[in-house]
PARO-184537 format. One line per field, with one value per residue (C-alpha): residue number from 1; x, y, z; residue in three letters. Coordinates in steps of 0.02 Angstrom, whole numbers, plus 50000, padded with zeros to 5 digits. Example, Ala and Ser with C-alpha at 12.3 -4.5 7.8 and 13.67 -1.06 7.14 Angstrom:
BEGIN
nr <- [1_2];
X <- [50615_50684];
Y <- [49775_49947];
Z <- [50390_50357];
rest <- [ALA_SER];
REM end
This chain:
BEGIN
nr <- [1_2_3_4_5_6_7_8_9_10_11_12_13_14_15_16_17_18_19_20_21_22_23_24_25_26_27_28_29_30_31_32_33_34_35_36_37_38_39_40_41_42_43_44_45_46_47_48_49_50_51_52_53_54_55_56_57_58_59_60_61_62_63_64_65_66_67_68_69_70_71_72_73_74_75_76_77_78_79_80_81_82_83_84_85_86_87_88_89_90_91_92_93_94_95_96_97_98_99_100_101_102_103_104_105_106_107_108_109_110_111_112_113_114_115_116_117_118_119_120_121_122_123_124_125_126_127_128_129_130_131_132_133_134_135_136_137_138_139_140_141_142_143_144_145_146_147_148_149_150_151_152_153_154_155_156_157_158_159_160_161_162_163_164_165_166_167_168_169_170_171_172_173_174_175_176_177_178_179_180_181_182_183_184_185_186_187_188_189_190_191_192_193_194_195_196_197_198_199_200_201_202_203_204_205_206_207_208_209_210_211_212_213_214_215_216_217_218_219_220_221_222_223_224_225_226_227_228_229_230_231_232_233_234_235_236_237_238_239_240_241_242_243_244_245_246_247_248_249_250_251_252_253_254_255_256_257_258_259_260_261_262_263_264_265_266_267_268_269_270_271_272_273_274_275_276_277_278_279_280_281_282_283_284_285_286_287_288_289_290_291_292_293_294_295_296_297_298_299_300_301_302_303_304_305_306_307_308_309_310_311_312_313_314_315_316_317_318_319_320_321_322_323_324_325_326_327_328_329_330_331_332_333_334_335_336_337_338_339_340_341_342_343_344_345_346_347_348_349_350_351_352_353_354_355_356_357_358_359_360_361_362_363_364_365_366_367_368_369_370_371_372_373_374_375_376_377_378_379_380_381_382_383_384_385_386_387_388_389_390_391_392_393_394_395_396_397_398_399_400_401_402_403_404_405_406_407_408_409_410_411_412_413_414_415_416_417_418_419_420_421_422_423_424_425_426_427_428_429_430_431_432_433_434_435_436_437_438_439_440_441_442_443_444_445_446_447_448_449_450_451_452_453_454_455_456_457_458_459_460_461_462_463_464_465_466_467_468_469_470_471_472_473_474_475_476_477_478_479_480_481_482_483_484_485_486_487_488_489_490_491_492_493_494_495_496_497_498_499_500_501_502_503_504_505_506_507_508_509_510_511_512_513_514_515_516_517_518_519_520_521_522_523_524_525_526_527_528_529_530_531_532_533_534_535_536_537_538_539_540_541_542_543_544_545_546_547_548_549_550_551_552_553_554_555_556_557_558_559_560_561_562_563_564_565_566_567_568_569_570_571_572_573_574_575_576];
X <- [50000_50052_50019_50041_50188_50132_50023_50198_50312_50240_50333_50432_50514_50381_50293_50430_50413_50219_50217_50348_50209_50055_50154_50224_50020_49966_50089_50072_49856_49911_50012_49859_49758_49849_49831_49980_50142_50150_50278_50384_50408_50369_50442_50496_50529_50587_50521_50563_50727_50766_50955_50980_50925_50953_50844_50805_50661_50674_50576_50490_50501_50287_50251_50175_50139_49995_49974_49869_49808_49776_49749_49867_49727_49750_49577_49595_49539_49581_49701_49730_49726_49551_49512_49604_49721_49886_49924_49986_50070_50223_50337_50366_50249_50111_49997_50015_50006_50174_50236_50201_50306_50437_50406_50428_50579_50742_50620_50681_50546_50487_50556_50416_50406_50302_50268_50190_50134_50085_49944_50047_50093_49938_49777_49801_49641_49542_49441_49299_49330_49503_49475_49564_49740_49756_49923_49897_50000_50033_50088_50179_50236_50328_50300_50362_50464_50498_50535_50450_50645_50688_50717_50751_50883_50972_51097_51180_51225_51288_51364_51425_51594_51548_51434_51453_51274_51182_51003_50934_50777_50687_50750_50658_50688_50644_50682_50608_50570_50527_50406_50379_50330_50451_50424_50459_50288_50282_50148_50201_50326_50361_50440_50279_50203_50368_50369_50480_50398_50424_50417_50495_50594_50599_50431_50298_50258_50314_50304_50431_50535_50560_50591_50714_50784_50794_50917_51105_51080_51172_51096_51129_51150_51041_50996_50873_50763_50671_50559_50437_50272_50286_50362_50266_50081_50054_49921_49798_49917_49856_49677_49724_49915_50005_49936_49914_50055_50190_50382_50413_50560_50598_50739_50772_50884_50894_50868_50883_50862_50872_50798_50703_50831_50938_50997_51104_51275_51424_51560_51696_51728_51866_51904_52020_52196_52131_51967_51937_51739_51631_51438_51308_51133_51060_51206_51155_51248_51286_51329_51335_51281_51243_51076_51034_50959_51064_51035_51147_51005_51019_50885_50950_51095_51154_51285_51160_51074_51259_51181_51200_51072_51056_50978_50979_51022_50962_50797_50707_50736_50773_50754_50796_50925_51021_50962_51078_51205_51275_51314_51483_51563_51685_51700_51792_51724_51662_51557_51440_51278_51149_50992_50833_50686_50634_50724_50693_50548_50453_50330_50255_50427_50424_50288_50407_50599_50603_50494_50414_50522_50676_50845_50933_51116_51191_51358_51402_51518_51513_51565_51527_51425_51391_51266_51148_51226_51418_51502_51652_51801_51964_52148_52277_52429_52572_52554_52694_52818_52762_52589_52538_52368_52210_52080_51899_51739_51751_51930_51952_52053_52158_52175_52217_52105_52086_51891_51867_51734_51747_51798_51947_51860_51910_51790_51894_52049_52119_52285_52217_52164_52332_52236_52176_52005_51936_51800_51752_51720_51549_51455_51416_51515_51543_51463_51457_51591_51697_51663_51704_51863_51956_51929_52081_52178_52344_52456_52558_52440_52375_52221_52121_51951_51778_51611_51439_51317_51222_51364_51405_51273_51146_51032_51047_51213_51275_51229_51365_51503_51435_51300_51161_51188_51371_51524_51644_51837_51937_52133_52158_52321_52284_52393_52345_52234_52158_52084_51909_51807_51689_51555_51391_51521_51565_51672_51789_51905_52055_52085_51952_51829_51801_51688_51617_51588_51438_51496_51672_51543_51441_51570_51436_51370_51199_51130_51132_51260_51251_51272_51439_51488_51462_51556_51700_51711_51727_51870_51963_51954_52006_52137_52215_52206_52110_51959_51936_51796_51767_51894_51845_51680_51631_51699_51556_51424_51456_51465_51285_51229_51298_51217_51042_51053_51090_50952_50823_50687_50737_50731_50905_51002_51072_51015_51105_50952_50961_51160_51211_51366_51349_51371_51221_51126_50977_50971_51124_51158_51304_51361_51467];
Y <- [50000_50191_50305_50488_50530_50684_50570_50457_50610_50734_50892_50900_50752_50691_50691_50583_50439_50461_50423_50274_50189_50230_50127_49991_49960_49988_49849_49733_49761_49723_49577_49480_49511_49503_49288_49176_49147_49019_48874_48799_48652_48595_48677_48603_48666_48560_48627_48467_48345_48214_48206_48039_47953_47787_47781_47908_47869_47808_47764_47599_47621_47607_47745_47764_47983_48099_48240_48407_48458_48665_48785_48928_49021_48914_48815_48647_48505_48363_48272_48106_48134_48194_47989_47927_47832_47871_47879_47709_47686_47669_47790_47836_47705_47851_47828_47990_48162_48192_48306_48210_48096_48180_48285_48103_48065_48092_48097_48027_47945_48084_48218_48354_48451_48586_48537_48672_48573_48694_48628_48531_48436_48411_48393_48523_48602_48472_48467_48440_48479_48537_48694_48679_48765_48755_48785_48645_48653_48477_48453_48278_48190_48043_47887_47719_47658_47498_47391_47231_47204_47204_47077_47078_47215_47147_47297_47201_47326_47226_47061_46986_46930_46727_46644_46455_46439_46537_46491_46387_46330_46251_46323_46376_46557_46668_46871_47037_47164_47334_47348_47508_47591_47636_47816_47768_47753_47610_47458_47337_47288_47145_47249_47314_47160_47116_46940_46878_46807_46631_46526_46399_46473_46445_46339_46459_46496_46682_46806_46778_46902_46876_46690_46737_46892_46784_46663_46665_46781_46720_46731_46917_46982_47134_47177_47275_47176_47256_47200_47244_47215_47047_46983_47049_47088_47118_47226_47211_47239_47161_47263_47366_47443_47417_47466_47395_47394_47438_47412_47355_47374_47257_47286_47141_47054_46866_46796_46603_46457_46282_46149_45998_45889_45961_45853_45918_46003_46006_46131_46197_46045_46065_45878_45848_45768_45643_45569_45385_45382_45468_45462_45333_45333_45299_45418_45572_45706_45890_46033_46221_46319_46475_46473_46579_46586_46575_46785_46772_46823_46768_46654_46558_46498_46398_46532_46665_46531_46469_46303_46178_46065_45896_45766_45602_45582_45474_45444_45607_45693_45847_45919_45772_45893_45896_45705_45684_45824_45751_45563_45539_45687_45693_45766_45941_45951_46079_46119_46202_46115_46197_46095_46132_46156_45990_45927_46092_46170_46178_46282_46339_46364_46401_46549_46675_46675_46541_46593_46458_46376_46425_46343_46344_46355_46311_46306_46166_46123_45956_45954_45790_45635_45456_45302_45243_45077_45145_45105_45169_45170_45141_45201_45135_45261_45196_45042_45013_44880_44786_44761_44647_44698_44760_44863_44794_44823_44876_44958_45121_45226_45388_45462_45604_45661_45790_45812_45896_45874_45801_45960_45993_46122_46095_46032_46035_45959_45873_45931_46126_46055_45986_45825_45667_45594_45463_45354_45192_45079_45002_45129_45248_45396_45431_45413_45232_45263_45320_45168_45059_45159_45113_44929_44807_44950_44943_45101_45206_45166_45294_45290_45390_45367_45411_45408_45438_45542_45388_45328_45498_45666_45596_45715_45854_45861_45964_46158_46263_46145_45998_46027_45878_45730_45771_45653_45653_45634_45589_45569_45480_45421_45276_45342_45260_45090_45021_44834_44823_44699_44563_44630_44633_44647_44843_44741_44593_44492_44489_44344_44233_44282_44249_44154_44271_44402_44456_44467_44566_44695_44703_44809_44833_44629_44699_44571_44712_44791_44984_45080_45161_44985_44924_45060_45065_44867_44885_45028_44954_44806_44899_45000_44818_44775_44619_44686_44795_44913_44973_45096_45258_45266_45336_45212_45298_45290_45095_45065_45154_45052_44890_44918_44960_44794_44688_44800_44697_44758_44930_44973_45057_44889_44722_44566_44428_44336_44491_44484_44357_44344_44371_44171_44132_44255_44183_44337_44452_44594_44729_44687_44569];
Z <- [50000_49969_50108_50120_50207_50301_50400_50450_50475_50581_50607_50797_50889_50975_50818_50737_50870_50850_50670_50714_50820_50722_50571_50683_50715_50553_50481_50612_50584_50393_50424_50544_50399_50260_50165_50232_50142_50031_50090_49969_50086_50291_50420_50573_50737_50879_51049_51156_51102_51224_51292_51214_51040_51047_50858_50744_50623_50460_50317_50331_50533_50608_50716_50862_50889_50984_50869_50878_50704_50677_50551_50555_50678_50804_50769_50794_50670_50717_50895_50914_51115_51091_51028_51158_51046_50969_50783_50717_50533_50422_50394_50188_50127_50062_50196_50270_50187_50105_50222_50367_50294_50280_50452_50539_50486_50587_50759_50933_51061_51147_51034_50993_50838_50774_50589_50466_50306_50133_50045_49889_50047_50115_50053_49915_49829_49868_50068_50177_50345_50280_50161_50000_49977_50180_50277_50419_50582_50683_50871_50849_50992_50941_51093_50977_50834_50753_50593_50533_50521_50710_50834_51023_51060_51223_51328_51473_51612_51733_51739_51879_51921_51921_51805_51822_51723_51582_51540_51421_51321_51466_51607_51755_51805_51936_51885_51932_51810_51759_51594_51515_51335_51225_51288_51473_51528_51676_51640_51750_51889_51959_52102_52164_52191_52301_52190_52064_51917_51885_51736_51602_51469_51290_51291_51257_51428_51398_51249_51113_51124_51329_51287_51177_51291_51457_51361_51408_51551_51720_51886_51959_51782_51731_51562_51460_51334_51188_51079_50931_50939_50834_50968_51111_51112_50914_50850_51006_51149_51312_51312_51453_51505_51339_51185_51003_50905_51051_51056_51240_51364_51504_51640_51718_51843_51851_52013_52013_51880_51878_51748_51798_51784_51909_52059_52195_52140_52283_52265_52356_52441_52591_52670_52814_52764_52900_52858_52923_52909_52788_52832_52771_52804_52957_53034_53144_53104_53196_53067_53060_52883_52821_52688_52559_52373_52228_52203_52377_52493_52662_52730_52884_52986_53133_53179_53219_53326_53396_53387_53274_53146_53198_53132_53048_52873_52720_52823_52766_52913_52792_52639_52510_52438_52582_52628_52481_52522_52676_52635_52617_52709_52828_52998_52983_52787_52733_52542_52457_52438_52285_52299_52163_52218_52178_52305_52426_52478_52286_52201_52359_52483_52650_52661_52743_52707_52560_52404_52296_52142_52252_52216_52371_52413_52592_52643_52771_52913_52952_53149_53223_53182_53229_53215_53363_53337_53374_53535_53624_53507_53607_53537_53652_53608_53728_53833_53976_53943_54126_54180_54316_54326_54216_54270_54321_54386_54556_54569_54622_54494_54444_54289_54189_54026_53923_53836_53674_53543_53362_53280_53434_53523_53702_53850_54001_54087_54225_54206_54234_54397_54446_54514_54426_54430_54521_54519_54556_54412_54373_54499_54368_54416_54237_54087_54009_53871_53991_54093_53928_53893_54064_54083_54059_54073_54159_54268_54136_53989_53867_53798_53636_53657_53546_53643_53541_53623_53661_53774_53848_53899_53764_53675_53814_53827_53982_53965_53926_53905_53792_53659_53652_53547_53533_53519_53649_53615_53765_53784_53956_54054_54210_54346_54499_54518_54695_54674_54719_54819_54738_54668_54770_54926_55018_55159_55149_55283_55234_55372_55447_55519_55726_55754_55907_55786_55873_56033_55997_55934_56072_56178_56347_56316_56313_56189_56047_55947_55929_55756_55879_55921_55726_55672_55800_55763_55588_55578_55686_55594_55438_55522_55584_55407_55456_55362_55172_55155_54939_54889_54826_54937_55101_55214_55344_55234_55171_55363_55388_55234_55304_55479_55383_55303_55469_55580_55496_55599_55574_55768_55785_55850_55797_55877_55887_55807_55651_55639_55496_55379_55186_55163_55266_55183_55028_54967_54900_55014_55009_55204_55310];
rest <- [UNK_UNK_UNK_UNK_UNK_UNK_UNK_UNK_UNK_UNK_UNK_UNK_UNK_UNK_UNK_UNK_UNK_UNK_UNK_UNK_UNK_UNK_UNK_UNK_UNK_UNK_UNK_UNK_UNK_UNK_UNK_UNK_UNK_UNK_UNK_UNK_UNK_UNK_UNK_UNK_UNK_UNK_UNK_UNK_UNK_UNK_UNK_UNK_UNK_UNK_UNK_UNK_UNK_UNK_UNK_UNK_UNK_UNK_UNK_UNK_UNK_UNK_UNK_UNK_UNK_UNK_UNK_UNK_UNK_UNK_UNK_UNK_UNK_UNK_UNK_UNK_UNK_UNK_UNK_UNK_UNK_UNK_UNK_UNK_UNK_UNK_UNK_UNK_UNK_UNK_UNK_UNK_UNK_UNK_UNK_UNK_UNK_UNK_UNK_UNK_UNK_UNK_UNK_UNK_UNK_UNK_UNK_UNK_UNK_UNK_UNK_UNK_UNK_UNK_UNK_UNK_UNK_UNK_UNK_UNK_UNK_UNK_UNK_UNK_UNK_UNK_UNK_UNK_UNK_UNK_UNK_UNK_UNK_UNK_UNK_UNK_UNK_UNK_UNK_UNK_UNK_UNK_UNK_UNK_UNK_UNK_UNK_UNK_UNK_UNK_UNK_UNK_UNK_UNK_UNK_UNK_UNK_UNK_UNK_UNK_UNK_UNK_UNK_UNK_UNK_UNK_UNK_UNK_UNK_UNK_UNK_UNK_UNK_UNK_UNK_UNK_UNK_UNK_UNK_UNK_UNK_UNK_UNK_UNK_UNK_UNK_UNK_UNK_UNK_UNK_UNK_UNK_UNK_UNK_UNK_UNK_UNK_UNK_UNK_UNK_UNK_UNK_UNK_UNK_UNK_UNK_UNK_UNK_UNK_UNK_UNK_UNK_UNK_UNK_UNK_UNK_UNK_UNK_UNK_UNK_UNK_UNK_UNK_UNK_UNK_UNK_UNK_UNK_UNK_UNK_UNK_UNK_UNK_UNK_UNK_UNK_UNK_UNK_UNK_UNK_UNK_UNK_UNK_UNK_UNK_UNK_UNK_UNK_UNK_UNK_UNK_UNK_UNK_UNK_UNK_UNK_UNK_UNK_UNK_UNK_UNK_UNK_UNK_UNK_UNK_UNK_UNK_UNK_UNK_UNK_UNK_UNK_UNK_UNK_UNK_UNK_UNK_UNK_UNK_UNK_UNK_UNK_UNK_UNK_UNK_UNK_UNK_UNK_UNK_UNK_UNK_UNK_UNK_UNK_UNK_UNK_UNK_UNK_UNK_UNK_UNK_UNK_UNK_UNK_UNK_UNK_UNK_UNK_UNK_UNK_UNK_UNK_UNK_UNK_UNK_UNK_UNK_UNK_UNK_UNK_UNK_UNK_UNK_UNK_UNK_UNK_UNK_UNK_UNK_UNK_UNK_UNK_UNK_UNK_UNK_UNK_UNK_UNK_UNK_UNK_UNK_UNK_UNK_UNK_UNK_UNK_UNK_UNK_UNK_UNK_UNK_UNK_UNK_UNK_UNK_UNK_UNK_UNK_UNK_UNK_UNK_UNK_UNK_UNK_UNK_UNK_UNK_UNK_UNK_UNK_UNK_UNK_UNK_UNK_UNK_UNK_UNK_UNK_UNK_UNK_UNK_UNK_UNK_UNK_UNK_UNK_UNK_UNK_UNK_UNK_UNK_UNK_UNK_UNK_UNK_UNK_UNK_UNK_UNK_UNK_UNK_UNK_UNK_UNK_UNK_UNK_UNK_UNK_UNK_UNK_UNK_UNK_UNK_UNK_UNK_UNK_UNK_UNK_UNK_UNK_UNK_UNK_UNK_UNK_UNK_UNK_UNK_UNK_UNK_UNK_UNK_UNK_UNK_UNK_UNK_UNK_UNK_UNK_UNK_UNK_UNK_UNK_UNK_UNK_UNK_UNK_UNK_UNK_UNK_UNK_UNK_UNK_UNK_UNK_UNK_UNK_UNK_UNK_UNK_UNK_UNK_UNK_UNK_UNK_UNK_UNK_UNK_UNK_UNK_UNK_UNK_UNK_UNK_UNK_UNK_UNK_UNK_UNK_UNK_UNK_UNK_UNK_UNK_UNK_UNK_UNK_UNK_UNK_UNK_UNK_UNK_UNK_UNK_UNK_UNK_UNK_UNK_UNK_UNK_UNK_UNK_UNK_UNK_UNK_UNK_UNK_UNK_UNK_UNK_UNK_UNK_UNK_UNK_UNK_UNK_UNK_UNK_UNK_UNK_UNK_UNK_UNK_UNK_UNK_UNK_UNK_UNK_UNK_UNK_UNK_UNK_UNK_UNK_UNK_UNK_UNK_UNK_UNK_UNK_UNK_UNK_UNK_UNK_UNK_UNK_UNK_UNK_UNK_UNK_UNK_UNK_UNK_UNK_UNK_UNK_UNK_UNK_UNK_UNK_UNK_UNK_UNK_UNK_UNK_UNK_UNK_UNK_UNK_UNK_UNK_UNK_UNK_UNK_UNK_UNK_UNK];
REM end
């Protein structure tokens, strides 16, 4: 347009910047209403680019994109958000407007662009809801791409440091996961449910392109698996979280796997240079370990309890992983014992600490074991060149020991003492393998002995010092023997006897002996060394016991009618 000049340039300064702001609204009042430019091609403008772009798009790619269609006044024709649905086709195959085509190209996920399209572009001269010769403006958010071409694209991110097994086509896994859109946006988790999902691999059981993901991964390995479509839900998508036609991304850690076949595996086997029994079944065994699931989470131990497992094995006592686990180890040994679930706790696991499908690994101690049909085991390590006489039931003996259990931790000791210990055999002062261990034993002799818990402090043990059902290990020396009397006797003549017994007793000749008078009469007798009481007891309490036995009418006194010798006697009593 030509406009006068005198109406831009008024005279005076002020008048100058006037005229400059009357024709700054005049063009911009021509500009808003003057027809748009004509484009010669799109334009694009990218008002959101993602940091990374792991894909561009190409032609031949499918789409996924949420688009806002407008003219260039800002009325709107046509959104894909407004039918709840994104905007799902190839890329460069003519079945979008030839500038959308080419606007698509080169996009990231969740890159925006602005895209003006001229008419040649678009629909041209020809419209209905779109006016002929329109400019058309498009919002595109781009959410997926993919190519019929594409398999499952696998990143590992972590590995760990030891994988002694990968996964294979039937398999049984156990893996947490992450599954999102292309875009980022979460659908599922197996993390929120706070369960792993388990399942066979490689047999249908799964989508395709997870069966095919899963395989070669090692347990704590973590890994991103992405698929197309084709390979995950297809053209429907699951009907509710993931959509038709959508690439998927899992993140997933592996957690445990095992195959069907699967029996026990032992590892990291440590065995004694001195092993002279392995176990069998039938044997009860005592052993510490340390559980946990092949991921390395801790379920159990017998540390933490400072007690150890025992139990029987081969008789189903236990798991029949660990049934089979420990036959044939030795005390001291020590392995690694991985046990499927099979032969753990199975699909359904313990409820709390063990999940269901759980492979289980323990790591075991073996510290003592036996069998209920094992008796005393006797070493002798140094016997003296003279020996005139054995031990035998009935002698009073000395000795020296030192106690330990099966894996060498130390009981207790005579020699800290400074004094032996002494007991009389065959009157159960000590425990029956103890008993077993020092018969026919002669002064100066050395002994090794082995007591099951069945011969020693049983299934209780003795609190604090020796844990139930343990095996006993004993290293004893015989210093110092006394012979003891015939059995069933506490009192023997060592000449003959007088034949006025009665009345040598009977001090005052009142007709009845006195427990004073019994007792004087009997020292004395002992003292004289014409009489022997049993070594290693009370000599006043065998006295009291003899007197009991010849007061037959329990009135306080001996008769001479009561008083009788042990030959005259029918009946076995431990007196005269």
């Amino acid at each position: 347009h030509e406009f006068n000049k005198s109406v831009f340039y008024p005279k005076g300064i002020l008048g100058y910047f006037t005229g400059v702001l009357y024709l700054s609204v005049l063009v911009t009042f021509a500009a808003c209403n003057a027809p748009p430019v004509p484009l010669d091609d799109i334009l694009i403008e990218k008002t959101s680019v993602p940091e990374q772009c792991v894909r561009a798009v190409k032609v031949g790619d499918f789409v996924r994109y949420h688009y806002i269609g407008t003219f260039p006044d800002g009325n709107k024709f046509d959104s894909s958000y407004d039918r709840g649905s994104t905007y799902n086709v190839f890329v460069g195959k003519k079945q979008l407007i030839e500038g959308m085509d080419k606007a698509l190209v080169g996009m990231c996920i969740n890159e925006r662009r602005l895209v003006k399209i001229p008419p040649q572009l678009a629909y041209g001269k020809q419209g209905d809801i779109i006016p002929p010769d329109s400019i058309l403006h498009f919002d595109v958010l781009l959410l997926d791409v993919w190519n019929p071409e594409d398999g499952v694209q696998i990143n590992t991110y972590h590995t760990p440091s030891v994988c002694s097994r990968k996964v294979e086509v039937s398999d049984y896994v156990r893996y947490h996961y992450n599954g999102t859109l292309l875009d980022g946006t979460l659908f599922d988790s197996s993390h929120t449910r706070m369960r792993t999902y388990d399942t066979y691999v490689g047999i249908g059981w799964l989508i395709a392109g997870m069966d095919q993901g899963l395989l070669g991964m090692c347990v704590g390995e973590r890994r991103i698996i992405t698929m197309p479509p084709s390979l995950g839900y297809g053209e429907n998508g699951d009907g509710s979280d993931i959509p038709g036609q959508a690439s998927l991304v899992f993140d997933v850690v592996l957690l445990d796997l095992h195959n069907p076949r699967d029996g026990i595996t032992v590892t990291n086997q440590v065995v004694p240079e001195s092993c002279t029994r392995k176990t069998v079944s039938g044997d009860y065994v005592r052993y510490h370990y340390n559980g946990s699931l092949l991921d390395g989470t801790f379920f159990d131990s017998s540390y933490s309890r400072n007690r150890t497992y025992d139990t029987y094995v081969g008789r189903g006592y236990v798991i029949a992983g660990m049934d089979e686990g420990l036959i044939g180890v030795c005390i001291g040994e020590r392995r690694t014992i991985t046990i499927p679930p099979h032969l753990g706790y199975g699909e359904e696991g313990t409820g709390t600490k063990i999940p269901g499908s759980a492979v289980l690994v323990f790591d075991v101690h073996i510290i003592d074991f036996h069998n209920p049909t094992d008796n005393t085991e006797i070493t002798v390590t140094f016997k003296p060149d003279e020996c005139d006489r054995q031990t035998k039931k009935g002698d009073f003996v000395k000795y020296h020991y030192n106690a330990s259990l099966m894996d060498g931790t130390s009981i207790d000791s005579t020699y800290n003492y400074g004094k032996t210990y002494n007991i009389v055999l065959g009157a159960n002062q000590v425990v029956p393998g103890m008993e077993d261990g020092l018969m026919d034993m002669c002064v100066g002799e050395r002994r090794h002995l082995v007591i099951p818990p069945h011969l020693g402090y049983g299934e209780r043990g003795v609190t604090g010092e020796v844990p139930g059902s343990a095996v006993l290990v004993f290293d004893i020396e015989l210093v110092e023997m006394e012979e003891g009397l015939p059995e069933g006797y506490m009192f023997i003549w060592n000449d003959e006897v007088s034949p006025d017994l009665f009345s040598e007793m009977d001090k005052n000749s009142d007709k009845e002996v006195e427990p004073s008078e019994f007792t004087d009469y009997i020292m004395r007798q002992v003292t004289e060394g014409k009489g022997r009481l049993a070594p290693g007891f009370d000599p006043y309490r065998i006295i009291d016991n003899m007197f009991s036995n010849q007061d037959r009418n329990g009135d306080g006194k001996i008769t001479e009618a009561e008083f009788k010798l042990k030959a005259d006697e029918a009946a076995a009593h431990d007196e005269l």
